[in-house]
ROTIRO-955666 format. One record per atom (N, C-alpha, C): z, y, x. Coordinates in steps of 0.05 Angstrom, whole numbers, padded with zeros to 5 digits, always signed. Layout:
ZYX/...
This chain:
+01083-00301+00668/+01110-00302+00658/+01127-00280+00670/+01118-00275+00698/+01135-00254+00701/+01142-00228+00692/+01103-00223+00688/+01101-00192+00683/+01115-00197+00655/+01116-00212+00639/+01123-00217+00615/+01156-00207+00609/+01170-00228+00633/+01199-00216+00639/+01205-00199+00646/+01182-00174+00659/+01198-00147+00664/+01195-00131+00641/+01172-00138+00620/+01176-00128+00606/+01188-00137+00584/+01212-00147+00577/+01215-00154+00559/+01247-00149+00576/+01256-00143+00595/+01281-00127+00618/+01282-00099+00610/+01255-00088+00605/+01258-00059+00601/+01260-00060+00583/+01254-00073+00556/+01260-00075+00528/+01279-00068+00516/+01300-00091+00537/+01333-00094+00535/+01346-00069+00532/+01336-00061+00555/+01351-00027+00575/+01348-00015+00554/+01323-00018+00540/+01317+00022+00524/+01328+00013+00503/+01321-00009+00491/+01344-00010+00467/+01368-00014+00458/+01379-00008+00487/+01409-00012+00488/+01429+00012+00495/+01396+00032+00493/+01406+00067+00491/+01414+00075+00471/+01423+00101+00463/+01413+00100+00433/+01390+00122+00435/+01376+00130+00409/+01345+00132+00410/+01347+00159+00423/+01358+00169+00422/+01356+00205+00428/+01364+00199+00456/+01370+00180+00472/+01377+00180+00513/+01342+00167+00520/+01338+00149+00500/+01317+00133+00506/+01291+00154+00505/+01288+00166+00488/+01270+00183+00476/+01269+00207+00499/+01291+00216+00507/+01298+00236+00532/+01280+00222+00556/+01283+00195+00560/+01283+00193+00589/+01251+00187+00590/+01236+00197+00602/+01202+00202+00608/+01194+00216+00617/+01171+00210+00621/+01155+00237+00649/+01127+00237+00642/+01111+00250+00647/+01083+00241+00653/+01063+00240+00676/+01059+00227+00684/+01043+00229+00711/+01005+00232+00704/+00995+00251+00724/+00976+00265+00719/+00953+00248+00744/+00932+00248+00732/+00907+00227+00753/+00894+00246+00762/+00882+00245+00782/+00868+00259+00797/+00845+00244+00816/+00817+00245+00818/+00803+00234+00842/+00797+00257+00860/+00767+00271+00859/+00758+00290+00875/+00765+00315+00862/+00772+00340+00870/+00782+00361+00869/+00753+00372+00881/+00734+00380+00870/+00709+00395+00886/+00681+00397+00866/+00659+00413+00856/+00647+00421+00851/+00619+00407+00847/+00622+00394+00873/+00598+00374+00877/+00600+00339+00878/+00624+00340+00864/+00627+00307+00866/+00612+00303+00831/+00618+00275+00822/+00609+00265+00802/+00634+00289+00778/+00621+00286+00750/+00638+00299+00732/+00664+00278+00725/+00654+00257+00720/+00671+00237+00705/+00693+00224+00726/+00695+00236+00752/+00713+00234+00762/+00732+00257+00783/+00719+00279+00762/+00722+00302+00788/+00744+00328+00776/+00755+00345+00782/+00765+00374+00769/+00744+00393+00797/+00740+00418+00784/+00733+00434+00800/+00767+00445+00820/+00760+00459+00845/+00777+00469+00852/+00788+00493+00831/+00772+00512+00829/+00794+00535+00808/+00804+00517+00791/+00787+00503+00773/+00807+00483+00750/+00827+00473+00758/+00832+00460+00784/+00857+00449+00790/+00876+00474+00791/+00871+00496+00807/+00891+00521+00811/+00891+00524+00786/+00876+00519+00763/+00895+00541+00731/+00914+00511+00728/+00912+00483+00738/+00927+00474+00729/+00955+00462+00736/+00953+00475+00764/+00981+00482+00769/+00994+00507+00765/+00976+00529+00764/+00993+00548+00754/+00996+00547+00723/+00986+00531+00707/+00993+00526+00682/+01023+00509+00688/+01025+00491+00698/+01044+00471+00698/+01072+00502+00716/+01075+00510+00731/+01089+00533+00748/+01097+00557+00720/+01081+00567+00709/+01078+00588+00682/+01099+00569+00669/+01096+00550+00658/+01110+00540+00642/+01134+00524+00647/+01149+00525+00671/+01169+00511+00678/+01178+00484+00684/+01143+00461+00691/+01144+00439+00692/+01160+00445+00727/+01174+00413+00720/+01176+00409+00757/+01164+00378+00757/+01158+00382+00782/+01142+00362+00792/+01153+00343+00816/+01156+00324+00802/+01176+00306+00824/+01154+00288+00841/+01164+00265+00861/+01161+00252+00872/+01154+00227+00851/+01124+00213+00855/+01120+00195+00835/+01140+00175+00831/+01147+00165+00856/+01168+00138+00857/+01198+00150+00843/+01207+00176+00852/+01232+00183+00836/+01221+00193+00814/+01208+00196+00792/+01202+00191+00767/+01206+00166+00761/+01194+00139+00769/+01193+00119+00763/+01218+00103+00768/+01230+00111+00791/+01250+00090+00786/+01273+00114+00755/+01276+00141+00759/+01292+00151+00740/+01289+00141+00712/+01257+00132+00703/+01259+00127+00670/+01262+00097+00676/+01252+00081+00698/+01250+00052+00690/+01278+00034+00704/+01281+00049+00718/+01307+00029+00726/+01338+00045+00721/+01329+00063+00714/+01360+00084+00706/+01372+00083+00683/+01400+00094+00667/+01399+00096+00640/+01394+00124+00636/+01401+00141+00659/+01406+00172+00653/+01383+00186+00641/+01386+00204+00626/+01353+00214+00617/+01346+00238+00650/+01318+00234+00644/+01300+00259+00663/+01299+00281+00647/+01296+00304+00665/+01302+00323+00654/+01269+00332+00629/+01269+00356+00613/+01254+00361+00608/+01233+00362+00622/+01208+00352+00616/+01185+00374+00632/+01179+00366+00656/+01184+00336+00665/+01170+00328+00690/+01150+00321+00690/+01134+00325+00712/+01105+00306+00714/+01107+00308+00747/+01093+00277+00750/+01081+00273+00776/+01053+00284+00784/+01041+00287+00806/+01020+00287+00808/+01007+00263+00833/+00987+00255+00816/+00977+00231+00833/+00943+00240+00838/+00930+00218+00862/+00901+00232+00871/+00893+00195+00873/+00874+00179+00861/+00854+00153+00871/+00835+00162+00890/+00840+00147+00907/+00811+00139+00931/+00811+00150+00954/+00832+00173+00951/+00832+00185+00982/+00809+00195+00993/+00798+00212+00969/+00774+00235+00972/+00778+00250+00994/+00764+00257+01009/+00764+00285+01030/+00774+00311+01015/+00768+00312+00997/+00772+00345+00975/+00797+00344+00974/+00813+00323+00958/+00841+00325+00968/+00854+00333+00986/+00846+00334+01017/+00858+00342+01038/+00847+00372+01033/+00819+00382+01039/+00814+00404+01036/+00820+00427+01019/+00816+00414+00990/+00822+00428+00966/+00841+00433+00949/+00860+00404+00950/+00878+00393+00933/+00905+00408+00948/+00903+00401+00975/+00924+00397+00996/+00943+00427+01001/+00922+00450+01008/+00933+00477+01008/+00939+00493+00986/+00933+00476+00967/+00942+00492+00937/+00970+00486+00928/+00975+00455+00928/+01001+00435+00931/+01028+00440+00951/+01011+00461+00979/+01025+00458+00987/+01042+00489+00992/+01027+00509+00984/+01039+00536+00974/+01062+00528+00956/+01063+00514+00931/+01087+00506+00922/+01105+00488+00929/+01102+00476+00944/+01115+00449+00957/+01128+00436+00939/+01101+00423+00933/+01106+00406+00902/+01091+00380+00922/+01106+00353+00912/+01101+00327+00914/+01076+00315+00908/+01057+00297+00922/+01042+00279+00904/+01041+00259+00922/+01018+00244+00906/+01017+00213+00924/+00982+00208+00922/+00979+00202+00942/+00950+00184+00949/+00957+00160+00946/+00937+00147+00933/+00933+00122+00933/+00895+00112+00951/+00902+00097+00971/+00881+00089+00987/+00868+00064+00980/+00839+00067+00981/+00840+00041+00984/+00816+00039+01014/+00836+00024+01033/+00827+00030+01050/+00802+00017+01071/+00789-00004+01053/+00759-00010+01067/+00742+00015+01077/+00741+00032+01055/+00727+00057+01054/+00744+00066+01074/+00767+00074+01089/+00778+00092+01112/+00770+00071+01127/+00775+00053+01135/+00763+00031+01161/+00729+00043+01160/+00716+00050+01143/+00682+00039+01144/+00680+00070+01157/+00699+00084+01142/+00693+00121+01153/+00672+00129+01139/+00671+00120+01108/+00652+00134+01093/+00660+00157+01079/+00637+00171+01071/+00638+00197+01062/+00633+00192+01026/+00652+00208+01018/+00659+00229+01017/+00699+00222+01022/+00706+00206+01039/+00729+00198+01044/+00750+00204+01056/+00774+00209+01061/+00791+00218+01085/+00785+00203+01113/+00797+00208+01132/+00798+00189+01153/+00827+00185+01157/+00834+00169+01178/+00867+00165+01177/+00881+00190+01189/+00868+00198+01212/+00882+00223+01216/+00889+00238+01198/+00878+00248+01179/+00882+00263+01158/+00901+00248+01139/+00895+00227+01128/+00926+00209+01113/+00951+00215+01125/+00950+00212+01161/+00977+00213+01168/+00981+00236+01164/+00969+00266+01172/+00976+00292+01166/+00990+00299+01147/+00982+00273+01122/+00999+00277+01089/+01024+00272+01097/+01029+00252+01100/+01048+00232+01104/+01067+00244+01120/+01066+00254+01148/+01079+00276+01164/+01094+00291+01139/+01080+00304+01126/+01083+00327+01107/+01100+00329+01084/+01106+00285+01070/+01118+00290+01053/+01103+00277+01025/+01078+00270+01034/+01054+00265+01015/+01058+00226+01018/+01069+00216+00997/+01066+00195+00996/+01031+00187+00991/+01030+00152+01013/+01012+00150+01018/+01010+00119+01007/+01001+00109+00975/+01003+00085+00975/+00981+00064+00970/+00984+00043+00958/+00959+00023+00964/+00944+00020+00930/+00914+00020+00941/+00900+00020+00918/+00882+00006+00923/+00890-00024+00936/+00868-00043+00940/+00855-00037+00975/+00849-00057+00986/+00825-00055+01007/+00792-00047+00997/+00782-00064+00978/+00754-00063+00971/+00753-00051+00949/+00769-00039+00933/+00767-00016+00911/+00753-00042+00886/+00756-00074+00895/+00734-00083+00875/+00740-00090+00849/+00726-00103+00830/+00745-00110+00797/+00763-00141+00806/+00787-00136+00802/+00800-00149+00811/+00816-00168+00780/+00817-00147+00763/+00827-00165+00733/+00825-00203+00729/+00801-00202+00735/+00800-00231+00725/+00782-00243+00747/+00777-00271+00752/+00761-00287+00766/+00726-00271+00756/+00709-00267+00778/+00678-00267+00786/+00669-00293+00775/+00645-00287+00759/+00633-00315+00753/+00629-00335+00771/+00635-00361+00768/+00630-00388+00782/+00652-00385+00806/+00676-00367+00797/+00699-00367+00820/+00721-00374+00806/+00734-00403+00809/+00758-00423+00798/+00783-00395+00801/+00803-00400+00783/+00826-00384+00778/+00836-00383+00813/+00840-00406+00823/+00855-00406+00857/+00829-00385+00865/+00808-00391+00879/+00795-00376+00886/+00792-00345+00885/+00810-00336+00858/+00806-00309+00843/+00829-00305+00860/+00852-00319+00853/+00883-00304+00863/+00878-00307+00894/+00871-00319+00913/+00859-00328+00934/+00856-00300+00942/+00826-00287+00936/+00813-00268+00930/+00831-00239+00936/+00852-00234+00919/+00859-00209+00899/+00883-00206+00921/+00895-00232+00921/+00925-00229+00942/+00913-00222+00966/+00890-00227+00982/+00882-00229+01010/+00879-00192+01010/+00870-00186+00987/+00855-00152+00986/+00878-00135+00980/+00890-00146+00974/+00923-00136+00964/+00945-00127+00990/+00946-00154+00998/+00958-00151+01019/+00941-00139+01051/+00922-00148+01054/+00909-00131+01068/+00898-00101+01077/+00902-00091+01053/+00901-00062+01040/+00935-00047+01055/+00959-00063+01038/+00985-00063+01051/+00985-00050+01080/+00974-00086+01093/+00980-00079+01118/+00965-00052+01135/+00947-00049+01127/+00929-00028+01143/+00938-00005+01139/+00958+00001+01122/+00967+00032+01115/+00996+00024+01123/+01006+00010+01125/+01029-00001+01145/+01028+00011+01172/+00999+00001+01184/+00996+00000+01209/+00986+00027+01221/+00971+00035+01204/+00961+00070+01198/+00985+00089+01190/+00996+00089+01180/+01011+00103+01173/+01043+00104+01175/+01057+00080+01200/+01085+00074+01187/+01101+00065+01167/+01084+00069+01143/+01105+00062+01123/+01090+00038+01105/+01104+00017+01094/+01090-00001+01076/+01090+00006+01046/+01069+00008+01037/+01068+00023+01009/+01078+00008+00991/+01099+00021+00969/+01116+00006+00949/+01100+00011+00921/+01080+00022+00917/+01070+00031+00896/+01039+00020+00889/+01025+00012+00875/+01000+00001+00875/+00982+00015+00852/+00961+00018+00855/+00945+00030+00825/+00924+00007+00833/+00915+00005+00802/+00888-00012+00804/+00862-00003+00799/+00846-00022+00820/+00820-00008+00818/+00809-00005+00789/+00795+00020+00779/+00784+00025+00758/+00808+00024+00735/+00833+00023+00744/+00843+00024+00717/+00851-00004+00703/+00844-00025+00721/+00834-00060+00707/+00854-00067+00718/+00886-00080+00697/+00896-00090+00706/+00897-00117+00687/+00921-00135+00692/+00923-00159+00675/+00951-00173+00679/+00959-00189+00674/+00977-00199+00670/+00981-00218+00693/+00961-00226+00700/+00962-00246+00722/+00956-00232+00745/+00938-00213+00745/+00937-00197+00766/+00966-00174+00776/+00976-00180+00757/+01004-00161+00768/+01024-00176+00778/+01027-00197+00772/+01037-00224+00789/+01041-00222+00815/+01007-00217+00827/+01006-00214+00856/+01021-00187+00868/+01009-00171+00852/+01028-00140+00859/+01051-00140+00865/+01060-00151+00843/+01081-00155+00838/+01102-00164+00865/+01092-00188+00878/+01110-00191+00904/+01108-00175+00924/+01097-00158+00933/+01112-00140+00949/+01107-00111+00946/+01106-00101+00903/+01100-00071+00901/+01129-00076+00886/+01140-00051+00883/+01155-00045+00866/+01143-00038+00835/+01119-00025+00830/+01109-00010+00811/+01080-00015+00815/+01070-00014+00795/+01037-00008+00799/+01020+00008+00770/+01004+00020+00785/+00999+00040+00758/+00967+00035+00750/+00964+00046+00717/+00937+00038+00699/+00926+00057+00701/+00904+00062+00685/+00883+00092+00685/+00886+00094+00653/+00898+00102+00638/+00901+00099+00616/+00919+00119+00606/+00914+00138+00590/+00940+00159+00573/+00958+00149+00561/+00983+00165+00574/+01006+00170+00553/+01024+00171+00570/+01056+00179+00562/+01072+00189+00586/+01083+00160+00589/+01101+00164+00609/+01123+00135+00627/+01149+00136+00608/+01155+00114+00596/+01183+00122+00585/+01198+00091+00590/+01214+00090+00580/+01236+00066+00579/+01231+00042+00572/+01204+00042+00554/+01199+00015+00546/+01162+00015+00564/+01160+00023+00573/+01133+00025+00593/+01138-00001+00613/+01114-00017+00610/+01125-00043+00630/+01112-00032+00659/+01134-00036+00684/+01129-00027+00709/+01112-00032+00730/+01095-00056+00718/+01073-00055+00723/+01043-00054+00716/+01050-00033+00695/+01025-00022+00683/+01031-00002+00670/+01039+00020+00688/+01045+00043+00680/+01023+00070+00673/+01023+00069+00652/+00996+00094+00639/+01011+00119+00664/+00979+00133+00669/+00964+00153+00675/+00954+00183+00664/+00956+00195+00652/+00940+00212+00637/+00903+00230+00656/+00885+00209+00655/+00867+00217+00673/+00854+00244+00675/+00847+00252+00688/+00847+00286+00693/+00814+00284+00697/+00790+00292+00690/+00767+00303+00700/+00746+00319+00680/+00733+00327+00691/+00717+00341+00671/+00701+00336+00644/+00701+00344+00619/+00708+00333+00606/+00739+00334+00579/+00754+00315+00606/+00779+00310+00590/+00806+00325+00612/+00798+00363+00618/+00813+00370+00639/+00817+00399+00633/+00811+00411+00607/+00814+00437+00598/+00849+00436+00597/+00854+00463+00609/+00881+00476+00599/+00900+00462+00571/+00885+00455+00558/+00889+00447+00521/+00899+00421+00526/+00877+00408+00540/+00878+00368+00548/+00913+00369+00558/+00906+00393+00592/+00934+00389+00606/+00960+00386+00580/+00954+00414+00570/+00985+00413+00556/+00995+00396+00537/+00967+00390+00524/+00980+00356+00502/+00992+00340+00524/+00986+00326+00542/+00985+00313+00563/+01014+00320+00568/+01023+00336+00583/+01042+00341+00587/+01069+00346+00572/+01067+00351+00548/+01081+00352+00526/+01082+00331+00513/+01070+00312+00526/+01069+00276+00499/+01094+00273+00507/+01109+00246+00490/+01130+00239+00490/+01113+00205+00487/+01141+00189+00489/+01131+00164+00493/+01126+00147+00461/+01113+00146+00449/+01110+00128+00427/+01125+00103+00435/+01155+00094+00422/+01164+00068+00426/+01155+00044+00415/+01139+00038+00432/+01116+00015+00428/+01135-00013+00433/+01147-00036+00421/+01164-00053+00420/+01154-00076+00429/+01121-00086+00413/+01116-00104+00421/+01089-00103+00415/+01066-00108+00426/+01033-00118+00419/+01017-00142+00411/+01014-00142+00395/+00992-00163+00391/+00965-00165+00382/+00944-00194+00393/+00920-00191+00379/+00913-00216+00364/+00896-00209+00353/+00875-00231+00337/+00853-00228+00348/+00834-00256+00351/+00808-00256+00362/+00789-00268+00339/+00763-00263+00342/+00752-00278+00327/+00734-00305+00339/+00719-00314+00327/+00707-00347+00342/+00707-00349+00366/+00685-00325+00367/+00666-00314+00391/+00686-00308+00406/+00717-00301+00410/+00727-00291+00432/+00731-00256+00426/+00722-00238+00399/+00718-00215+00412/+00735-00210+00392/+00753-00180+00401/+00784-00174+00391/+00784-00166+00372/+00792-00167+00340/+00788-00156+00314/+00816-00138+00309/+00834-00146+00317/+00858-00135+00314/+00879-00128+00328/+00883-00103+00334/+00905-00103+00348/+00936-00099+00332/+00960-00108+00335/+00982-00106+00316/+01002-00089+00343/+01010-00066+00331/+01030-00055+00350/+01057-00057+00332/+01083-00063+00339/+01107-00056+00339/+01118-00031+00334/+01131-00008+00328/+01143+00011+00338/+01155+00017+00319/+01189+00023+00341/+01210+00030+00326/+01214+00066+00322/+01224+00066+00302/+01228+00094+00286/+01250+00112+00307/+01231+00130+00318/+01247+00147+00338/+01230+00173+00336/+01230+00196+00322/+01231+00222+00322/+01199+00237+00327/+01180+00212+00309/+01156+00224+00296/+01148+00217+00276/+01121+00230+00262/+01115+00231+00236/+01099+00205+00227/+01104+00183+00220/+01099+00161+00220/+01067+00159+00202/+01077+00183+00179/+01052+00183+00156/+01032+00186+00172/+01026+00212+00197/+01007+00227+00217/+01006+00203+00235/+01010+00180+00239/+01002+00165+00264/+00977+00155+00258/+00958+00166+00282/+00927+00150+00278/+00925+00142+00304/+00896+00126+00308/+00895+00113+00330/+00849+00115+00336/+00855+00125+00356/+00824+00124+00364/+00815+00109+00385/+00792+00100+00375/+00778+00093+00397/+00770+00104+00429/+00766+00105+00451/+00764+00116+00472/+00742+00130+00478/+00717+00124+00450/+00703+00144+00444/+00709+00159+00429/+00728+00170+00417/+00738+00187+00399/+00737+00175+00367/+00731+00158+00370/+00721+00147+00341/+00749+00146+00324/+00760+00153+00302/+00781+00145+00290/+00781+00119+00280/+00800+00091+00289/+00797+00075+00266/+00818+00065+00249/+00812+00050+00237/+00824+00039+00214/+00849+00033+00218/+00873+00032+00214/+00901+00024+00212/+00912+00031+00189/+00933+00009+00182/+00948-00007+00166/+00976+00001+00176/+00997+00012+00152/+01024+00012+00159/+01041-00007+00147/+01060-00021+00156/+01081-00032+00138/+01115-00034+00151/+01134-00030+00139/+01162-00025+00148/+01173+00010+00145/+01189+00003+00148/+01202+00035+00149/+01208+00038+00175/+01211+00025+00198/+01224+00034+00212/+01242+00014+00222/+01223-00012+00252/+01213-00012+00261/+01180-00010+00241/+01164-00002+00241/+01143+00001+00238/+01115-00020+00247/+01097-00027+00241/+01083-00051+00240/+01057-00041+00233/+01040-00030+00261/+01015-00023+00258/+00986-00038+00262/+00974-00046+00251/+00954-00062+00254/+00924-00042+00255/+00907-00045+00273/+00886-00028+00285/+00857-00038+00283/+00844-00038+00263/+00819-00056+00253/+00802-00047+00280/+00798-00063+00310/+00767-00056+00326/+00763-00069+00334/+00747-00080+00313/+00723-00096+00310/+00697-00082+00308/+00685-00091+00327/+00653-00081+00330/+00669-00052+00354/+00682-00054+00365/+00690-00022+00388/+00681-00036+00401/+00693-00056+00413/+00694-00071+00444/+00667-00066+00457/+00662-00056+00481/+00638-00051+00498/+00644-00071+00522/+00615-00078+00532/+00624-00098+00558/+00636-00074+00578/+00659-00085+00600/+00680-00064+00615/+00707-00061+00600/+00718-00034+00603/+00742-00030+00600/+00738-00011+00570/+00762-00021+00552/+00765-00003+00535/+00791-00003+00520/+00799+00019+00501/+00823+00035+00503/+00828+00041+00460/+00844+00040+00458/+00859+00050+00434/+00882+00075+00445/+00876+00095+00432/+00901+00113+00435/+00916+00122+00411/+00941+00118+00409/+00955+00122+00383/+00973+00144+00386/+00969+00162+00373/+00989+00186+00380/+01004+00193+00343/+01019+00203+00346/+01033+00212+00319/+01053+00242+00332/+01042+00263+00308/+01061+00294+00312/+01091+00286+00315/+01103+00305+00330/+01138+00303+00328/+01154+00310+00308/+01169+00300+00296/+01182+00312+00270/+01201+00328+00277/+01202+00343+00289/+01223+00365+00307/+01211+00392+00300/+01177+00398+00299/+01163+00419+00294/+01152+00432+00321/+01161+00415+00350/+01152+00423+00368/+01125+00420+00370/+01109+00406+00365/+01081+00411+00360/+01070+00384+00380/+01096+00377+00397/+01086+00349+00419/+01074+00331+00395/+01062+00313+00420/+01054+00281+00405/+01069+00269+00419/+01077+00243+00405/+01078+00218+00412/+01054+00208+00419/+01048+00179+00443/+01039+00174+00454/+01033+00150+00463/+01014+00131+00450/+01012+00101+00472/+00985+00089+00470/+00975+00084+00496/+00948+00070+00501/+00946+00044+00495/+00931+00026+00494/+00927-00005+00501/+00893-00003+00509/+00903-00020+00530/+00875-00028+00544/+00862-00054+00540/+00841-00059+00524/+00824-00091+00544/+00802-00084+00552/+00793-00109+00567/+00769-00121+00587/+00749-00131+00565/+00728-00132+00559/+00700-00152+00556/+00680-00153+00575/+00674-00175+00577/+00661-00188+00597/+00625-00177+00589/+00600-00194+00600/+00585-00190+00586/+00580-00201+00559/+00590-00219+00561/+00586-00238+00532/+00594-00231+00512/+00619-00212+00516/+00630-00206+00488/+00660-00208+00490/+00672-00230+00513/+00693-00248+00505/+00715-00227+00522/+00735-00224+00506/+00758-00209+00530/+00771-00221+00547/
């Protein structure tokens, strides 16, 4: 119920702008894990790749704020952000980040944030930071926040583990995670990301009491109607991390996504997704929506404006995490997209 009521608080706010303050106020924040050559692809940028992509972002006059002052400017403010922000964020508290990430970031003295999760700094495994090195950030200016103790899937209850048992579970790793970067580092982290990207409704609950914010692994920029605790990502790695990726990325605008819904079928597995969205300054005819394998699918328009999109994926769902991305051109001729993810979970069985 809660996460329900913040979003349906930010609702209030943005629609009580008018569309061109609402539409103004957004950012995008950029994902990052290992910065290095020899980590995995699907979660890595090379080091030169990262340098073209700050000097892409520098060339072109992005500024780059502080993740938390992004977030509170679009979600708790009315004022718009300026053109052209983006955060930069790093998951897991890689070693490369200190080494690789760290002296490139810090020639411009541009902002980011680690997110820890800190079993792996207690265990002192590799390829990891250690705390000395966290505080060195932190000293520096480098927000240092919580991304879980055990990095584990936290979304929903483990088989043959009762709902108490799950929240039991999630709050102990939650808060324990907290405290250790509390105690390591001085400061208690106000910010949370979830492991793998898996968040939920009930799982933000717990976050919820003592994060301000918590963030998804999922594309599209932060805007006014973005609920605050499940704030899209635009994920960065090889792959999906060419110069081209960055600048859509950075140039999205927020698709005003109003409200979501689904249909299931017998079996539990999702046939339909129904999105909301009100008519604010893109090409409605050009809105498509893909699968997270790139697949284009099926959608249905009806309204002028609020708009009423229905998303035929049926037969997409894979057991894990998976994604719809709906983007539509700007009717301005700037060449941006509009922008909005939705995420679910299937289990092995099928059932979300």
């Amino acid at each position: 119920m809660r996460c329900f009521m913040r979003v349906i608080s930010s609702l209030l706010l943005a629609l009580s702008l008018q569309d061109a303050n609402a539409e103004g106020s957004h950012g995008v924040i950029l994902l990052y894990h290992h910065v290095s050559d020899d980590t995995p692809a699907s979660t890595s940028v090379m080091p030169a790749q990262f340098s073209d992509h700050l000097d892409y972002l520098d060339d072109h006059g992005y500024r780059v704020w502080p993740l938390e002052r992004l977030l509170d400017a679009v979600l708790r403010s009315t004022k718009d952000v300026p053109e052209n922000v983006v955060a930069i964020t790093f998951d897991d508290a890689y070693e490369s980040v200190f080494s690789e990430a760290r002296p490139r970031l810090a020639e411009r003295g541009w902002p980011y944030t680690v997110f820890v999760n800190t079993d792996a700094i207690d265990a002192q495994r590799s390829p990891y930071m250690n705390w000395d090195q966290l505080r060195t950030l932190h000293a520096a200016g480098v927000a240092i926040e919580n991304h879980s103790a055990a990095h584990g899937h936290m979304s929903r209850p483990r088989e043959g583990e009762s709902r108490n048992e799950w929240l039991s579970r999630v709050a102990e790793d939650v808060a324990r995670a907290r405290a250790r970067i509390a105690d390591e580092i001085g400061r208690a982290p106000m910010l949370f990301a979830y492991p793998y990207g898996e968040d939920s409704e009930a799982l933000a609950e717990v976050v919820d009491e003592e994060h301000a914010y918590a963030l998804a692994q999922r594309s599209g920029p932060v805007g006014a109607l973005s609920d605050p605790l499940s704030v899209p990502r635009f994920p960065m790695a090889t792959g999906f991390a060419s110069l081209e990726r960055l600048e859509l990325a950075a140039r999205s605008r927020p698709l005003p996504v109003t409200a979501v819904e689904t249909a299931a079928g017998r079996e539990g597995d999702l046939r339909v997704v129904e999105l909301t969205i009100g008519r604010s300054g893109f090409r409605p005819g050009q809105l498509n929506c893909f699968a997270a394998t790139g697949r284009r699918l099926d959608a249905s328009m009806e309204g002028d404006g609020p708009f009423v999109i229905r998303v035929d994926v049926q037969g997409v769902g894979v057991p894990g995490r998976n994604k719809i991305n709906c983007t539509a051109p700007a009717d301005d001729g700037s060449g941006d997209f509009f922008w909005y993810s939705w995420q679910w979970l299937v289990d092995d069985s099928g059932a979300r």
